[in-house]
C-alpha positions as protocol buffer text, in pm:
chain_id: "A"
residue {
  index: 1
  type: UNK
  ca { x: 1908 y: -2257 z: 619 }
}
residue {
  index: 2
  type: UNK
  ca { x: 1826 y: -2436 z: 279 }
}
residue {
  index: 3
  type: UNK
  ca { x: 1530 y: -2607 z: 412 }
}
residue {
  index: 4
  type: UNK
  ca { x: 1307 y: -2293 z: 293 }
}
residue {
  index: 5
  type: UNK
  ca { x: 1419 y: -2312 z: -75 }
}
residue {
  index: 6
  type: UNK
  ca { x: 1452 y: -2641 z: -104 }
}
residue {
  index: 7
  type: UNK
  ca { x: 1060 y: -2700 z: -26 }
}
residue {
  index: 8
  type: UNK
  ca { x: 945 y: -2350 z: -279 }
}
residue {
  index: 9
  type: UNK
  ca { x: 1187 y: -2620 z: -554 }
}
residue {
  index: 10
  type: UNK
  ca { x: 961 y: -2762 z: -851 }
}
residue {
  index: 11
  type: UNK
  ca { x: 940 y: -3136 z: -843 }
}
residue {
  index: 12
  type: UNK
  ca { x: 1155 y: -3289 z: -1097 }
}
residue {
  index: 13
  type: UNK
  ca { x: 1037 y: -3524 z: -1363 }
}
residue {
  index: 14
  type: UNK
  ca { x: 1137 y: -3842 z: -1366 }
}
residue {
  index: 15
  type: UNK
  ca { x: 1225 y: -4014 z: -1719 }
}
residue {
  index: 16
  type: UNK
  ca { x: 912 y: -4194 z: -1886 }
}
residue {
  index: 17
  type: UNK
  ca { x: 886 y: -4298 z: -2268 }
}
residue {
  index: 18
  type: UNK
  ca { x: 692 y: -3985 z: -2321 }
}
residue {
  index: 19
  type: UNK
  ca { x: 1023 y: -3738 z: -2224 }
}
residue {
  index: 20
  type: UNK
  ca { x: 1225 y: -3936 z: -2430 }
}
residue {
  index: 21
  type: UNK
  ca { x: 976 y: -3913 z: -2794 }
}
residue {
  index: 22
  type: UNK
  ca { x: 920 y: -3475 z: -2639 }
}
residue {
  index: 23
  type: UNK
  ca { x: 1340 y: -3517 z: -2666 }
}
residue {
  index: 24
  type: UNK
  ca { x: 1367 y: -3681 z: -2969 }
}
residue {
  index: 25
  type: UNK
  ca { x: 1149 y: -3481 z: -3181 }
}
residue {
  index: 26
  type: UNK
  ca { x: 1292 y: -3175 z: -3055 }
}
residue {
  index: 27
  type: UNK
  ca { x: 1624 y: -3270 z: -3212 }
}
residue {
  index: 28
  type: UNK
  ca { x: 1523 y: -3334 z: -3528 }
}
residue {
  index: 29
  type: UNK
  ca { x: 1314 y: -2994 z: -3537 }
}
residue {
  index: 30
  type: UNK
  ca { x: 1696 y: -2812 z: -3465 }
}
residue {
  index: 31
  type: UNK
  ca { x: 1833 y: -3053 z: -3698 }
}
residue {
  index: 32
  type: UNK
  ca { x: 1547 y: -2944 z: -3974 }
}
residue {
  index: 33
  type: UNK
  ca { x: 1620 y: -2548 z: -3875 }
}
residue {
  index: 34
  type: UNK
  ca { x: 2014 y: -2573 z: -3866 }
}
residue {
  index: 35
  type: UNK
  ca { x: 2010 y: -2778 z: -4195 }
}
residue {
  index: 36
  type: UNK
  ca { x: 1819 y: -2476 z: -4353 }
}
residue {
  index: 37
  type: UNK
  ca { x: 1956 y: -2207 z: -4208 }
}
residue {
  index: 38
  type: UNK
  ca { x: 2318 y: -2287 z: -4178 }
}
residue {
  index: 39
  type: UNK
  ca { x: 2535 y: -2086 z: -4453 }
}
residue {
  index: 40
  type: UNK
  ca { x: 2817 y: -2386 z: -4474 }
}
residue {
  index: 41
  type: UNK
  ca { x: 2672 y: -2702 z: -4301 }
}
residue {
  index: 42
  type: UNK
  ca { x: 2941 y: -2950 z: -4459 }
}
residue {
  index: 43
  type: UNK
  ca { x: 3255 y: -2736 z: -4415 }
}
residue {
  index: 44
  type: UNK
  ca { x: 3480 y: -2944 z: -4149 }
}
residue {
  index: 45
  type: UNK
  ca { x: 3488 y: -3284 z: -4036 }
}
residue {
  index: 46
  type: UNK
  ca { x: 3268 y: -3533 z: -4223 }
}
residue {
  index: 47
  type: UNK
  ca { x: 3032 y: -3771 z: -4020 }
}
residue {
  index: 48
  type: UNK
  ca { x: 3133 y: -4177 z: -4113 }
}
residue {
  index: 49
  type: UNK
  ca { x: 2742 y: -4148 z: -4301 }
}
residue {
  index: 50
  type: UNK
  ca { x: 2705 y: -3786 z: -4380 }
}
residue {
  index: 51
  type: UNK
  ca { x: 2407 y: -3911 z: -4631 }
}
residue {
  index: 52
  type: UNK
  ca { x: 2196 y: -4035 z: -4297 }
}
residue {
  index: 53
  type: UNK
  ca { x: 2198 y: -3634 z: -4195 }
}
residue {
  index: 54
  type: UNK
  ca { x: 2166 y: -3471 z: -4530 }
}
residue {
  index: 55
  type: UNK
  ca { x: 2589 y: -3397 z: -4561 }
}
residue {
  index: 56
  type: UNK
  ca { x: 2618 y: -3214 z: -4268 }
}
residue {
  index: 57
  type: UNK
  ca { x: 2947 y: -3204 z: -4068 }
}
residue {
  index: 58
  type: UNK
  ca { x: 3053 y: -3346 z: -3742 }
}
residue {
  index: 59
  type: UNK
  ca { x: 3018 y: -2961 z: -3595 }
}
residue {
  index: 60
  type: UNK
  ca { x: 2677 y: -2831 z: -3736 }
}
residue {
  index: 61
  type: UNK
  ca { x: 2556 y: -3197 z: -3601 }
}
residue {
  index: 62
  type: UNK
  ca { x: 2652 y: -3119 z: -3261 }
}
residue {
  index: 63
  type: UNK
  ca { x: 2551 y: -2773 z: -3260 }
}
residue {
  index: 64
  type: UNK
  ca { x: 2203 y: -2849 z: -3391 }
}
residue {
  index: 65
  type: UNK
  ca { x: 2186 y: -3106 z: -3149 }
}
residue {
  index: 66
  type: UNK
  ca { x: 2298 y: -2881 z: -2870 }
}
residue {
  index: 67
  type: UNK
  ca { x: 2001 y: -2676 z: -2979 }
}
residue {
  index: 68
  type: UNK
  ca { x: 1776 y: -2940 z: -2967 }
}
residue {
  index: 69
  type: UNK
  ca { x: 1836 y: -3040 z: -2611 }
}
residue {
  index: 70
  type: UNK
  ca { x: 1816 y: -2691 z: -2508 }
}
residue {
  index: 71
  type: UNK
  ca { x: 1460 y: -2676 z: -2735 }
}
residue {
  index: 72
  type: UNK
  ca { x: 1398 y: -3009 z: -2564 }
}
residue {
  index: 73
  type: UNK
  ca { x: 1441 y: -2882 z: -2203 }
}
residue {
  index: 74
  type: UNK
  ca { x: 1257 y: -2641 z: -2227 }
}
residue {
  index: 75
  type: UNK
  ca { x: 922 y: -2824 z: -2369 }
}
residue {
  index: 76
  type: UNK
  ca { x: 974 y: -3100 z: -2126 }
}
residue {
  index: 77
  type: UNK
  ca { x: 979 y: -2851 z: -1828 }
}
residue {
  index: 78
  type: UNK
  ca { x: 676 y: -2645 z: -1968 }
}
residue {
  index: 79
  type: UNK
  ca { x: 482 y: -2934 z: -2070 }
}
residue {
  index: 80
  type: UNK
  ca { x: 581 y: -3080 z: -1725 }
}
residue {
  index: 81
  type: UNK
  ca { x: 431 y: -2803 z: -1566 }
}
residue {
  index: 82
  type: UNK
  ca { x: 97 y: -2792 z: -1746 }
}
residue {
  index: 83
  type: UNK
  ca { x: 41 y: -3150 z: -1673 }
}
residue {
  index: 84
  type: UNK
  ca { x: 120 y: -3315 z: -2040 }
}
residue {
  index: 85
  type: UNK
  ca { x: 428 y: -3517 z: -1922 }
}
Protein backbone atom coordinates (compact mmCIF):
# COMPACT_ATOMS: atom_id res chain seq x y z
CA UNK A 1 0.00 0.00 0.00
CA UNK A 2 2.99 2.44 0.73
CA UNK A 3 5.17 0.94 -1.81
CA UNK A 4 3.73 3.60 -4.47
CA UNK A 5 4.68 6.68 -2.39
CA UNK A 6 7.48 5.56 -1.01
CA UNK A 7 9.25 5.13 -4.61
CA UNK A 8 7.52 9.01 -6.04
CA UNK A 9 9.82 10.06 -2.26
CA UNK A 10 12.91 12.46 -3.07
CA UNK A 11 16.18 10.88 -2.14
CA UNK A 12 17.50 12.26 0.99
CA UNK A 13 20.87 13.85 1.36
CA UNK A 14 23.23 12.44 3.25
CA UNK A 15 25.54 14.81 5.55
CA UNK A 16 28.85 16.00 3.70
CA UNK A 17 31.12 19.05 4.83
CA UNK A 18 29.36 21.07 2.25
CA UNK A 19 25.63 20.76 4.25
CA UNK A 20 27.23 21.54 7.25
CA UNK A 21 29.21 25.25 5.91
CA UNK A 22 25.15 25.72 3.64
CA UNK A 23 23.97 25.23 7.67
CA UNK A 24 26.29 27.25 9.26
CA UNK A 25 26.11 30.28 7.23
CA UNK A 26 22.51 30.20 7.26
CA UNK A 27 22.56 30.79 11.01
CA UNK A 28 24.56 33.51 11.15
CA UNK A 29 22.48 35.27 8.23
CA UNK A 30 19.19 34.85 10.97
CA UNK A 31 21.51 35.78 13.59
CA UNK A 32 22.60 39.10 11.40
CA UNK A 33 18.58 39.73 10.59
CA UNK A 34 17.24 39.02 14.24
CA UNK A 35 20.11 41.15 15.72
CA UNK A 36 18.78 44.07 13.50
CA UNK A 37 15.46 43.69 13.52
CA UNK A 38 14.64 42.60 16.99
CA UNK A 39 12.99 45.61 19.11
CA UNK A 40 14.54 44.19 22.66
CA UNK A 41 17.25 41.53 21.82
CA UNK A 42 18.86 41.58 25.47
CA UNK A 43 15.66 41.64 27.56
CA UNK A 44 15.69 38.08 29.52
CA UNK A 45 18.20 35.66 30.31
CA UNK A 46 21.82 36.62 29.58
CA UNK A 47 24.10 34.13 27.59
CA UNK A 48 27.51 33.18 30.01
CA UNK A 49 29.40 35.51 26.87
CA UNK A 50 26.69 37.76 25.64
CA UNK A 51 29.76 39.91 24.00
CA UNK A 52 30.54 36.67 21.53
CA UNK A 53 26.74 37.39 20.05
CA UNK A 54 26.58 41.13 20.18
CA UNK A 55 24.41 41.14 23.90
CA UNK A 56 21.75 39.21 22.80
CA UNK A 57 19.72 37.01 25.22
CA UNK A 58 19.45 33.33 25.73
CA UNK A 59 15.78 33.63 23.83
CA UNK A 60 16.45 35.90 20.71
CA UNK A 61 19.62 33.34 20.35
CA UNK A 62 17.44 30.47 20.06
CA UNK A 63 14.86 32.01 18.07
CA UNK A 64 17.30 33.35 15.50
CA UNK A 65 18.76 30.14 15.47
CA UNK A 66 15.47 28.40 15.03
CA UNK A 67 15.22 30.62 12.00
CA UNK A 68 18.32 29.73 10.72
CA UNK A 69 17.76 26.02 10.59
CA UNK A 70 14.50 26.55 9.06
CA UNK A 71 16.51 29.14 6.39
CA UNK A 72 19.04 26.31 6.37
CA UNK A 73 16.58 23.52 5.39
CA UNK A 74 15.30 24.97 3.04
CA UNK A 75 18.65 25.95 0.94
CA UNK A 76 20.01 22.56 1.58
CA UNK A 77 16.86 20.89 0.05
CA UNK A 78 16.73 23.40 -2.95
CA UNK A 79 20.30 23.40 -3.56
CA UNK A 80 20.02 19.55 -3.16
CA UNK A 81 17.69 19.46 -5.81
CA UNK A 82 19.50 21.57 -8.39
CA UNK A 83 22.55 19.51 -8.01
CA UNK A 84 24.88 22.05 -5.78
CA UNK A 85 25.03 19.74 -2.68
Amino acid sequence: MFAPLLAIAPATLSWSPKVALVMIVCNVIAIAIGKATIKHPNVGAQLPNAAMFGGMSHAALLGTTSFGHILGMGAILGLASRGVL
